[in-house]
C-alpha positions as CSV (number, residue, x, y, z in Angstrom):
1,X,17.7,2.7,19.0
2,X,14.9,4.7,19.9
3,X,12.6,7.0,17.5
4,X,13.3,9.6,19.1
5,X,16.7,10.0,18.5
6,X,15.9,9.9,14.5
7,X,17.0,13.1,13.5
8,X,18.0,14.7,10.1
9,X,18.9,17.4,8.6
10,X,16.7,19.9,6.4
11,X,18.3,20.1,2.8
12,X,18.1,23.6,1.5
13,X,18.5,24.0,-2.6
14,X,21.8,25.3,-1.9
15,X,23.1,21.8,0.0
16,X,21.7,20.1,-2.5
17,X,23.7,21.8,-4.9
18,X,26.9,21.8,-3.2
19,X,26.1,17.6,-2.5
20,X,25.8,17.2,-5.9
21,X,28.5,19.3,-7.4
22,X,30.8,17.3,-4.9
23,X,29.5,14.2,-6.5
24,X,30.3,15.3,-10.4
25,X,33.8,16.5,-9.3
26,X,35.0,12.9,-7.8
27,X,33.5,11.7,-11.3
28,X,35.3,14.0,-13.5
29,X,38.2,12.7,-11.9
30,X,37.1,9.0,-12.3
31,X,36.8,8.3,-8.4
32,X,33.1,5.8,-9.5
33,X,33.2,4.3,-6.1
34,X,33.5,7.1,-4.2
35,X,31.0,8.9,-5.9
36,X,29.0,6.1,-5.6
37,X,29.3,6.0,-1.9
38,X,28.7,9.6,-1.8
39,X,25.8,9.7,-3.4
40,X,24.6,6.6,-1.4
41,X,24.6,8.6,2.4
42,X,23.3,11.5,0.7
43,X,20.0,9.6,-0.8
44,X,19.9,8.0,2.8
45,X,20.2,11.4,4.8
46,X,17.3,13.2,2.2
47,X,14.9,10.2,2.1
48,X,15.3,10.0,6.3
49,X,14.4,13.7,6.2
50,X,11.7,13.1,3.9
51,X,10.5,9.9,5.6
52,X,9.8,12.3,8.8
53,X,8.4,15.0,7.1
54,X,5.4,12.8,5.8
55,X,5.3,10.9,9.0
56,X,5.4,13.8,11.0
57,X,2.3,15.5,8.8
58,X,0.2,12.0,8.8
59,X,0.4,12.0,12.4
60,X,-1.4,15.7,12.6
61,X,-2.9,17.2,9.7
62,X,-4.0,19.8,11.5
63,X,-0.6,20.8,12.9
64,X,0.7,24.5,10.8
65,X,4.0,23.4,11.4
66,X,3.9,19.8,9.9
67,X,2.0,21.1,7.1
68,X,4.2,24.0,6.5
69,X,7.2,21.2,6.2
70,X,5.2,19.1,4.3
71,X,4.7,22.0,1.7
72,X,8.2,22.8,1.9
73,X,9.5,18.9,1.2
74,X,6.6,18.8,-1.6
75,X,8.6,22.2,-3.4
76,X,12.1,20.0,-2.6
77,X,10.7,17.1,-4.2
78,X,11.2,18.5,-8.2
79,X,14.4,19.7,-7.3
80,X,16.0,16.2,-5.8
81,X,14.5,14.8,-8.7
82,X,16.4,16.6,-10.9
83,X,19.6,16.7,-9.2
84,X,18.8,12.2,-9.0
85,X,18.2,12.1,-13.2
86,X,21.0,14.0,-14.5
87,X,23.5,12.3,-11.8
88,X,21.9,8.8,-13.0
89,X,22.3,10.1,-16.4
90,X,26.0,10.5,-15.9
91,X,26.1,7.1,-14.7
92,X,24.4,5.2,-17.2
93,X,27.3,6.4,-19.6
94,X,29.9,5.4,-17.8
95,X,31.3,2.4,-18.1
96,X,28.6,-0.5,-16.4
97,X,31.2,-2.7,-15.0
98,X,32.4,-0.7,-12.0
99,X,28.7,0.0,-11.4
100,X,27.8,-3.5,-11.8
101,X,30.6,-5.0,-9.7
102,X,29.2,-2.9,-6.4
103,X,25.3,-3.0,-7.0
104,X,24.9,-5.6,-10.0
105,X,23.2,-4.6,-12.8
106,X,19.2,-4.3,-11.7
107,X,20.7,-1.1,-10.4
108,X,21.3,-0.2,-13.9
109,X,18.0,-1.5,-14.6
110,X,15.8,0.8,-11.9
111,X,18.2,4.3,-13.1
112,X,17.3,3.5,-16.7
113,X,13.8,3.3,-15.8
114,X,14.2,6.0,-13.2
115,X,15.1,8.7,-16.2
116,X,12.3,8.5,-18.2
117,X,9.9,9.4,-15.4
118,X,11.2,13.2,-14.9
119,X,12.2,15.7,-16.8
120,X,12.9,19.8,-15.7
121,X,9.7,20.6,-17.9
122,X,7.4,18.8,-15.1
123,X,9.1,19.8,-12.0
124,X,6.4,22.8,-11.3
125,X,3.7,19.9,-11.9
126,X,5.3,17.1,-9.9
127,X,4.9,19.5,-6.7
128,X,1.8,20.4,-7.7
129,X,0.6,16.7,-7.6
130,X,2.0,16.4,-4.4
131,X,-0.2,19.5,-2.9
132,X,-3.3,17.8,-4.1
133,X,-2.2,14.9,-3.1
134,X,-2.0,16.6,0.2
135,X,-5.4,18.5,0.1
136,X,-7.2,15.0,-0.5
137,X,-5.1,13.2,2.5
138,X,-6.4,16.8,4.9
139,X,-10.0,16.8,3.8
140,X,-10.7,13.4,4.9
141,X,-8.3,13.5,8.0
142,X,-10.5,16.5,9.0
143,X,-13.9,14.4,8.7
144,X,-15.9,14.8,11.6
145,X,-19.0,12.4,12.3
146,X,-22.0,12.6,14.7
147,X,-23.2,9.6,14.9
148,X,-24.5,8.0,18.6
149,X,-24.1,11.3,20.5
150,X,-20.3,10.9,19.7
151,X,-18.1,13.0,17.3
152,X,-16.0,10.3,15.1
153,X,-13.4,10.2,12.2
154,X,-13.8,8.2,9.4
155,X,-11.4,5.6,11.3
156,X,-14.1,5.7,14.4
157,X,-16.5,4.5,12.5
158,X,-15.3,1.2,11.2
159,X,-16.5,-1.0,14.1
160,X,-20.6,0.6,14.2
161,X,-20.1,-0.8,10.6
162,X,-19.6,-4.2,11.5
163,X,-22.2,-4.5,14.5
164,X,-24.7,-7.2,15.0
165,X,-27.9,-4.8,14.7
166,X,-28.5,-4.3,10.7
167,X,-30.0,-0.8,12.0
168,X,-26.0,0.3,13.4
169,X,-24.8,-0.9,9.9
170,X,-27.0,1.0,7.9
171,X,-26.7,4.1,10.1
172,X,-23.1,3.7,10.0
173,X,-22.8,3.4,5.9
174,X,-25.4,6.0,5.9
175,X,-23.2,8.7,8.1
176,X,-20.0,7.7,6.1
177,X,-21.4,8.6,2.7
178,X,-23.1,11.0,3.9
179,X,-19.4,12.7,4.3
180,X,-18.3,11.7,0.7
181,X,-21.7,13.2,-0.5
182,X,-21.4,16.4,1.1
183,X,-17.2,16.7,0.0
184,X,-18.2,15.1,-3.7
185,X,-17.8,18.5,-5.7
186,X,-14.3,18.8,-3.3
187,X,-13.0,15.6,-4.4
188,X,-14.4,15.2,-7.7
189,X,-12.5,18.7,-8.7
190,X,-8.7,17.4,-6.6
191,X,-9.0,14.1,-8.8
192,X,-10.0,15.5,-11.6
193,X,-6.9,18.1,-11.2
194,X,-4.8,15.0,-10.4
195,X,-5.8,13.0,-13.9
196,X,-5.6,16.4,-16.3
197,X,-2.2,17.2,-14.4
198,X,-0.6,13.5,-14.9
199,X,-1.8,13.4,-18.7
200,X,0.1,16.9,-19.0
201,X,3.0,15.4,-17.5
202,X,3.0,12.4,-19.9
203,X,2.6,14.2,-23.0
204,X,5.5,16.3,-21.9
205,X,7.6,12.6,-21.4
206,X,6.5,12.0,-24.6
207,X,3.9,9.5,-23.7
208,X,0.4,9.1,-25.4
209,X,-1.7,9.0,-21.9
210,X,-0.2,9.0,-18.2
211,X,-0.7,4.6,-18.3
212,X,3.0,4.0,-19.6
213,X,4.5,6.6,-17.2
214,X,2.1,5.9,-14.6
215,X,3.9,2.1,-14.7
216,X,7.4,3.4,-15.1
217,X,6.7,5.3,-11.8
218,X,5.4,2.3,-10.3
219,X,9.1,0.8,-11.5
220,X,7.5,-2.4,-13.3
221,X,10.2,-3.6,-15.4
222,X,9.1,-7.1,-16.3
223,X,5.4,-6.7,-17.2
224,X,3.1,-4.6,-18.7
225,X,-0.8,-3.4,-19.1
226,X,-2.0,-6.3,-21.0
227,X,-0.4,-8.5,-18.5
228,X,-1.9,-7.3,-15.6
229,X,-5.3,-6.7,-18.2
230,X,-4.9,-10.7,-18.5
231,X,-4.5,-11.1,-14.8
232,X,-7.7,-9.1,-14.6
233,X,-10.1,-12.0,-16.9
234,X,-8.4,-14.2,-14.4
235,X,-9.7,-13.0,-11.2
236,X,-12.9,-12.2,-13.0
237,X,-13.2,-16.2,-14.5
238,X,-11.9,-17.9,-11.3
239,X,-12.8,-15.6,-8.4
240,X,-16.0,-13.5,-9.0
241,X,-18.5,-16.3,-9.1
242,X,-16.2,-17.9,-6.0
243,X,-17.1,-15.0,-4.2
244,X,-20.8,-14.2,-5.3
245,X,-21.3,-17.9,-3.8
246,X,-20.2,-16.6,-0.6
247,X,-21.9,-13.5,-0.2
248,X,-25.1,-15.6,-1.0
249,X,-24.3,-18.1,2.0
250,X,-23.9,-14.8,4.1
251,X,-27.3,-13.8,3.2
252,X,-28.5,-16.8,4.3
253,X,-26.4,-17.5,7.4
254,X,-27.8,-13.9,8.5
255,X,-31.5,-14.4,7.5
256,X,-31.7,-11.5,5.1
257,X,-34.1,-11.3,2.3
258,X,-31.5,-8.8,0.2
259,X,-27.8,-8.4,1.7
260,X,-26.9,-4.7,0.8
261,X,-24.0,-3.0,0.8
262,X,-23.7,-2.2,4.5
263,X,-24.0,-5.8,5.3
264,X,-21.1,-7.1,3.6
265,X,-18.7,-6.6,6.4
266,X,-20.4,-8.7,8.9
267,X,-18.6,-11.7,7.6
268,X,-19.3,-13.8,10.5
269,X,-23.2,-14.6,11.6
270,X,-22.1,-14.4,15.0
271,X,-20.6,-11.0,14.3
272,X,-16.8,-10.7,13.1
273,X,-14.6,-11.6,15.9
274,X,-12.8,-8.9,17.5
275,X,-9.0,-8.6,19.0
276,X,-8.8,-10.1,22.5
277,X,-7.8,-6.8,24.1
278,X,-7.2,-2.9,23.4
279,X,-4.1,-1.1,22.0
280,X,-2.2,-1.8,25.2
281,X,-2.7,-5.3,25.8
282,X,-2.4,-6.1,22.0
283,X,0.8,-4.6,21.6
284,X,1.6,-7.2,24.5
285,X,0.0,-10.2,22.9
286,X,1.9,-9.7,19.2
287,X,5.4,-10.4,21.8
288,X,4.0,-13.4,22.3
289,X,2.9,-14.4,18.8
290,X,6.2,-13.4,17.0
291,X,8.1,-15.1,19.9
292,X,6.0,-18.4,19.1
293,X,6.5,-17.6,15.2
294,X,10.2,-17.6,14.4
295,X,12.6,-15.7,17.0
296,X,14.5,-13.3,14.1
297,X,10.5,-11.6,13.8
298,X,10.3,-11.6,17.5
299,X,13.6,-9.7,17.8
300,X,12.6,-7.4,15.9
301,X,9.2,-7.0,17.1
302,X,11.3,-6.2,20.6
303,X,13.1,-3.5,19.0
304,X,10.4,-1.5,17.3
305,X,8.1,-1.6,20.3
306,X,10.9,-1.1,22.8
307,X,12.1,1.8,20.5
308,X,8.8,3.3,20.0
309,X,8.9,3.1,16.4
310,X,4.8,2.7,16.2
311,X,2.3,4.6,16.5
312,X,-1.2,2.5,16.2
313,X,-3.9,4.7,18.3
314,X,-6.7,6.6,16.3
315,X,-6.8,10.2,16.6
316,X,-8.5,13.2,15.3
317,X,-6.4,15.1,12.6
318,X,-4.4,11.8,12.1
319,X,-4.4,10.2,8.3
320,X,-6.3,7.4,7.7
321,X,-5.2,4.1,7.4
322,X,-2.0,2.5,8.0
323,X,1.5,2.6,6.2
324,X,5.3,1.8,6.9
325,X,7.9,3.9,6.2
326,X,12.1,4.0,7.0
327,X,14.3,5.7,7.9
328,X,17.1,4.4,5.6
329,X,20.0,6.5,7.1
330,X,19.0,4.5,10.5
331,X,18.1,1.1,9.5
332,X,14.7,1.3,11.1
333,X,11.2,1.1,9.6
334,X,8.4,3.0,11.3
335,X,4.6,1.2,11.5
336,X,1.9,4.1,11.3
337,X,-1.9,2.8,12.0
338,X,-5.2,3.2,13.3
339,X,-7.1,0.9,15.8
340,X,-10.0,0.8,16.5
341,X,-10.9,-2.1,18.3
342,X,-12.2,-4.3,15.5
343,X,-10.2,-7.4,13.6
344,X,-9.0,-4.7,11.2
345,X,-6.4,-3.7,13.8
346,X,-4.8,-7.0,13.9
347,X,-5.3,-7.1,9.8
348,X,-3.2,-4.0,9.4
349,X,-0.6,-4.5,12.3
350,X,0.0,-8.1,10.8
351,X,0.5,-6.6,7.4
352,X,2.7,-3.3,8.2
353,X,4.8,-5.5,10.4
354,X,5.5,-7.7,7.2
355,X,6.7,-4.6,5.5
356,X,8.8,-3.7,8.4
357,X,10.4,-6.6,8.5
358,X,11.2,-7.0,4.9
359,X,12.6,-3.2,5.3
360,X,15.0,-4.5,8.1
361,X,16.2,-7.8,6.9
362,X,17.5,-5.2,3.9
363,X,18.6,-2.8,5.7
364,X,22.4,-3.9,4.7
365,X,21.9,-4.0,0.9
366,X,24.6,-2.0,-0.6
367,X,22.1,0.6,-2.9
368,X,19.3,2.3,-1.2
369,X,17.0,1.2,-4.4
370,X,17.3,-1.9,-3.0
371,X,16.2,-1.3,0.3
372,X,12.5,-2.2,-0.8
373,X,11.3,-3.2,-3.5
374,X,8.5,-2.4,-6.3
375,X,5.1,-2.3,-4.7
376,X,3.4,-5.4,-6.2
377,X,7.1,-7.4,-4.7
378,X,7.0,-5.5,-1.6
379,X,2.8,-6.3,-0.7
380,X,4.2,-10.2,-0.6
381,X,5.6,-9.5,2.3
382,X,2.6,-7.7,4.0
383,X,0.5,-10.1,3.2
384,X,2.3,-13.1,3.3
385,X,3.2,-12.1,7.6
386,X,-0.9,-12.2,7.3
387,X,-1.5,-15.9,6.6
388,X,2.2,-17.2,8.1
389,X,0.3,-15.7,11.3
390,X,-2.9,-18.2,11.6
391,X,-0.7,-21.1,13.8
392,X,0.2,-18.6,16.4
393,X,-2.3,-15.8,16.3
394,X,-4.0,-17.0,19.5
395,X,-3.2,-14.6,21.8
396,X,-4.6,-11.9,20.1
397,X,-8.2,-13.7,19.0
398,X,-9.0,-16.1,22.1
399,X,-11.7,-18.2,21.3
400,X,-12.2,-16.7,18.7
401,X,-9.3,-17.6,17.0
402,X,-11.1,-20.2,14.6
403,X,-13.4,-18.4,13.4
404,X,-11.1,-15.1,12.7
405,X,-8.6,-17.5,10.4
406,X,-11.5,-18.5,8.5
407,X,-13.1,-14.9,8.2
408,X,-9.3,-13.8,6.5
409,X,-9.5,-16.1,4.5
410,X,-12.4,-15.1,3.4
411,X,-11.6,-11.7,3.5
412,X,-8.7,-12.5,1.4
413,X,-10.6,-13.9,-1.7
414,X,-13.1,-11.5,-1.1
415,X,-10.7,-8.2,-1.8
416,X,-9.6,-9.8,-5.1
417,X,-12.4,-8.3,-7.0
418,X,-12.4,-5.3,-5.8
419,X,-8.8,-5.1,-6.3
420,X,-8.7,-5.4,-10.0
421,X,-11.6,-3.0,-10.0
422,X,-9.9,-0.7,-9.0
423,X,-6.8,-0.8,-11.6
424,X,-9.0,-1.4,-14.3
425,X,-11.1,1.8,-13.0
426,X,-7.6,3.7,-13.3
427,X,-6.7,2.5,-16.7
428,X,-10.2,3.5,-17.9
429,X,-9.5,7.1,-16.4
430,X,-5.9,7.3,-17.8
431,X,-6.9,6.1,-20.9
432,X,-9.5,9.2,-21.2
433,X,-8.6,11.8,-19.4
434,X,-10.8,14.3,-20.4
435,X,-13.8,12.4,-19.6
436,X,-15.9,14.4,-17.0
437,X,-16.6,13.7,-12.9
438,X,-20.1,12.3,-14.1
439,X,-18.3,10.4,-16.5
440,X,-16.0,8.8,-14.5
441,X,-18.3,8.0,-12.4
442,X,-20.3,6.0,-14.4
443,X,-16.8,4.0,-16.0
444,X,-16.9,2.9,-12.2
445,X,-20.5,2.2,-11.6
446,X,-19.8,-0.5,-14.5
447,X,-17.0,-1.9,-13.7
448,X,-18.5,-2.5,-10.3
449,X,-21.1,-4.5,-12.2
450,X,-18.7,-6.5,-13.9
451,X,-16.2,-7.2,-11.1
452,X,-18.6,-7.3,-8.1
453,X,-22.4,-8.0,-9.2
454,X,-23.4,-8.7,-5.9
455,X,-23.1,-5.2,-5.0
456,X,-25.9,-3.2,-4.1
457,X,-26.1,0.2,-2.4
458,X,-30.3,0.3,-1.6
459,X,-31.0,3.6,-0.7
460,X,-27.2,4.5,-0.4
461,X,-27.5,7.1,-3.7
462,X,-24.2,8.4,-3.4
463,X,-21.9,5.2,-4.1
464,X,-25.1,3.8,-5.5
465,X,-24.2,6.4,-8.8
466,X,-20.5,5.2,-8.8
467,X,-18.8,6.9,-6.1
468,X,-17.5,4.5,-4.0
469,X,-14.0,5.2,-5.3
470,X,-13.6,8.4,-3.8
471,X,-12.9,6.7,-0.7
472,X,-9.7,4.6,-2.0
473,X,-6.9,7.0,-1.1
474,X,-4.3,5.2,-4.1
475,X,-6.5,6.1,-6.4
476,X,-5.4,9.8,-6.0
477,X,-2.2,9.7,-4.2
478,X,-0.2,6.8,-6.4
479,X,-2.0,5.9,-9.4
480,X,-2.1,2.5,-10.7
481,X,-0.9,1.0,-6.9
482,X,-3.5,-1.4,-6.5
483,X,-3.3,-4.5,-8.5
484,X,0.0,-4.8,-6.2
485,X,-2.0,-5.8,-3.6
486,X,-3.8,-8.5,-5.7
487,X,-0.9,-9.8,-7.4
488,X,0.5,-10.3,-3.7
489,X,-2.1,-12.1,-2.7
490,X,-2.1,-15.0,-5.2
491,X,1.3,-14.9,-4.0
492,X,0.8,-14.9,-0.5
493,X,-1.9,-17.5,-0.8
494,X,1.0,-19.7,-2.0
495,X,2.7,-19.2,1.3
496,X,-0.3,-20.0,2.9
497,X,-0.3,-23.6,1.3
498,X,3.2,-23.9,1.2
499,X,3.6,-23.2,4.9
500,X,0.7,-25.8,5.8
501,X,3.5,-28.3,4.2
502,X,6.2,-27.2,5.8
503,X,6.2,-24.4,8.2
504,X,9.8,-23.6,8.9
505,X,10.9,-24.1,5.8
506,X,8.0,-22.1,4.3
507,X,8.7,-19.1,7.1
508,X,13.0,-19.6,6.2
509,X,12.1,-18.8,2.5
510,X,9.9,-15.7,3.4
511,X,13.1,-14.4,5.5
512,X,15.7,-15.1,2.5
513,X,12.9,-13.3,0.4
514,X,12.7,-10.4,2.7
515,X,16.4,-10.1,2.3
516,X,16.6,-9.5,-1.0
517,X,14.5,-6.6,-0.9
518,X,14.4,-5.2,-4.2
519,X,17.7,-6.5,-5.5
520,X,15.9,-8.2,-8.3
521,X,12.6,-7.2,-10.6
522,X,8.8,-8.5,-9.0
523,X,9.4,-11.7,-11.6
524,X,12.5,-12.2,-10.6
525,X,12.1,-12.0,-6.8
526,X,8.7,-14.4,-7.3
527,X,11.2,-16.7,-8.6
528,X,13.9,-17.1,-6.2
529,X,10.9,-17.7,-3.7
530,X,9.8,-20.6,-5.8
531,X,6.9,-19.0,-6.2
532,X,4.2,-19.2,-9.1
533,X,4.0,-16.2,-10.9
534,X,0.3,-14.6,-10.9
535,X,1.0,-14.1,-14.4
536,X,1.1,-18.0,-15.4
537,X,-1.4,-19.7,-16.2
538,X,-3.3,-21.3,-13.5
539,X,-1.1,-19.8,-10.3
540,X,-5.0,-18.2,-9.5
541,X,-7.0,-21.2,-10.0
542,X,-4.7,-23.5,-8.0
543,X,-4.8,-21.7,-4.7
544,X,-8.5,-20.4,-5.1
545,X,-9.4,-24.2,-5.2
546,X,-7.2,-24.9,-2.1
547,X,-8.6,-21.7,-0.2
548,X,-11.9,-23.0,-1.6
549,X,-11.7,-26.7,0.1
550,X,-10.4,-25.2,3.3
551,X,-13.7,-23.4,3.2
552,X,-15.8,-26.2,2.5
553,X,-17.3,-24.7,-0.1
């Protein structure tokens, strides 16, 4: 299959109707699994249409046409939202057992959940979100940097911030905040939007504040905020001091009298090793790494590169970052990024491949809720492909391939704090939602204290007065997804030890897991991978002190 045969069809609000009218009149007359089945290549035609329109519109920002069907798909959004809750409705009070015999009952589980998140009454705010959403994604796609006689994105500058010469770091941090300081009214004023808009939203749901909403969203059906608030002590009590140790030995190792902010990143004295080789010849070299890891990944690595369904190069206009998305009517994911010729680029491919895979191994599930699962479950996979990588990830690092494991590793622990920064930042913000830009700034200045004490922006003032958030895109385009990624990586750390053990059989468990998709809740899925739960006590402390020994600390 190649992407460029991916094709779907625009739904109008008239198909939709029609579509869903179809679907009421086979249940009227009791026909549950065809209605079922209906329903099921409809969801999978609309989300391949959507899947494309978002692609299409992170790919150029700047494009009229991808941004007029971006707008179009953000007005559509309400609308398929309200067709999906009143169907799912009709559902849930039917008899379970013919539903439950085709999808078991976590299907049941996800709908139940599923109808408390939307209601007509928000539809004109839901598409609303999504423009601001939008206007955030555009403004910093649209960044444009001098710096070196050169004209960068935000992207281009990643690997000045990592050079050798302290000077090249600090110019580099100096020219990227510089951008946030001169866009801080813009942003301040889409987020704040964004937080008064989702509190609106909840009340109307019937919720205090946006928190309890902004979970059911997230689809977290086994755990709640004082878990993850628990979680949070943890990584402060076990991980925090763990990593203030090592950005002391990094001031030392590089000779500094004070580390700042915009030394941080240079995690290696010798400077962070780099990918053995551009776009081109990396794309290459991952062949040979998947080939060497397990031959299902290196199948499928064959089709997605044969089938051109990446696109990895750094543009201007493109969206920042990396993602992956599907295109469920297909069977295919899709790996968006942006290299730029530092480790990062191996980071990200690594960990969107791991998605990819997961979304493929899937593919056959019979519901399309299953095709992936809730963030925090899905992030295992990402980050998991990450460490089951070191063995084989040779051919992209060299001789250099040492060093870079070590550096991850580091990295890894490293992003922990910040992580839960972050979701605690959000639940601060939730929780008062009509605190002001100045306000919120400052709930972040301290919680930076708290969760990362080594931090400290010199002459930097604009992070220096709590900004540094601004730059974290889930902060404004899907609240509360963050703590995902830290709850995945005291996962993924587990696969780290377990597949020291054991290799194959550590790598056949990550398949079986990637297979389920999101058949079963995050707890649930940890489970069946024999995994420790981040939740229980002492799943953080155990694989800190084996990351910590590996380290020689």
């Amino acid at each position: 299959m190649k992407f460029n045969d991916i094709a779907a069809e625009t739904p109008t609000r008239e198909s939709l109707a029609a579509a869903y009218a179809t679907l009421d009149g086979l249940l009227d007359r009791g026909a549950v699994s065809e209605a079922l089945a209906g329903w099921e290549r409809l969801r999978r035609a609309t989300g391949t249409w959507s899947a494309l329109v978002y692609l299409r519109f992170a790919q150029d920002t700047a494009s009229a046409a991808y941004k007029a069907a971006r707008e179009y798909a953000d007005e559509l959004g309400p609308v398929i939202a309200d067709h999906e809750t009143t169907l799912k409705n009709r559902l849930l009070a039917l008899d379970p057992a013919p539903i439950e015999a085709q999808y078991g009952r976590h299907a049941l589980d996800i709908w139940r959940n599923d109808v408390t998140t939307f209601a007509p009454v928000i539809a004109k705010d839901l598409e609303e979100e999504a423009k601001l959403d939008a206007s955030y994604t555009e403004l910093l796609a649209a960044a444009k940097i001098e710096f070196d006689g050169q004209t960068l994105n935000l992207s281009g500058l990643t690997p000045y911030a990592e050079s050798l010469d302290r000077d090249t770091r600090h110019r580099a941090a100096t020219a990227r905040w510089a951008f946030f300081a001169e866009n801080g009214d813009k942003l301040d004023e889409i987020y704040d939007k964004l937080v008064k808009l989702r509190h609106r939203m909840a009340r109307a749901l019937g919720d205090e504040n946006f928190i309890a909403l902004g979970y059911r969203r997230m689809g977290r059906l086994d755990y709640g905020p004082e878990q993850v608030a628990t979680y949070r002590q943890e990584v402060l009590r076990y991980v925090t001091p763990l990593v203030a140790k090592l950005i002391e030995q990094r001031r030392v190792a590089n000779g500094l009298e004070t580390l700042y902010a915009w030394d941080e990143a240079l995690v290696d004295p010798k400077g962070n090793p780099k990918p053995a080789g551009d776009h081109d010849a990396l794309v290459i070299k991952a062949n040979q790494m998947f080939e060497a890891m397990d031959p299902r990944l290196a199948g499928f690595y064959k089709q997605m590169s044969e089938g051109g369904f990446m696109d990895l190069k750094n543009r201007p206009t493109k969206a920042g970052g990396g993602f992956c998305t599907s295109f469920p009517a297909f069977g295919m994911p899709y790996i968006f990024a942006n290299f730029n010729g530092t480790h990062h680029d191996v980071d990200v491919f690594t960990h969107e491949m791991g998605h990819a895979f997961q979304n493929y191994q899937s593919r056959n599930q019979p519901s399309l809720d299953y095709l992936w699962p809730t963030s925090e479950s899905a992030e295992i996979h990402s980050m998991s492909l990450e460490f089951l990588a070191y063995p084989y990830i040779a051919p992209m690092f060299g001789d250099q391939t040492e060093r870079y494991r070590r550096m991850h590793l580091i990295g890894a622990l490293e992003f922990l704090p910040y992580g839960v920064c972050v979701d605690h930042f959000q639940h601060e913000v939730y929780a008062n939602p009509e605190a002001t830009p100045a306000e919120r700034h400052a709930m972040w200045l301290k919680l930076e204290a708290m969760y990362l004490p080594w931090r400290n922006w010199g002459d930097l003032a604009y992070p220096a007065k709590g900004a540094r958030w601004q730059a974290q895109g889930h902060i404004y385009g899907v609240p509360f997804y963050y703590i995902d990624y830290t709850l995945a990586q005291c996962c993924a750390l587990q696969f780290w030890v377990k597949s020291q053990q054991n290799y194959k059989a550590s790598f056949d468990t990550y398949v079986d897991l990637c297979g389920l998709g999101g058949s079963a809740s995050f707890g649930k899925l940890v489970e069946a991978a024999r995994l420790k739960s981040p939740f229980e006590p002492g799943a953080l402390q155990g694989v800190v002190k084996t990351a910590e020994a590996a380290l020689a600390l």
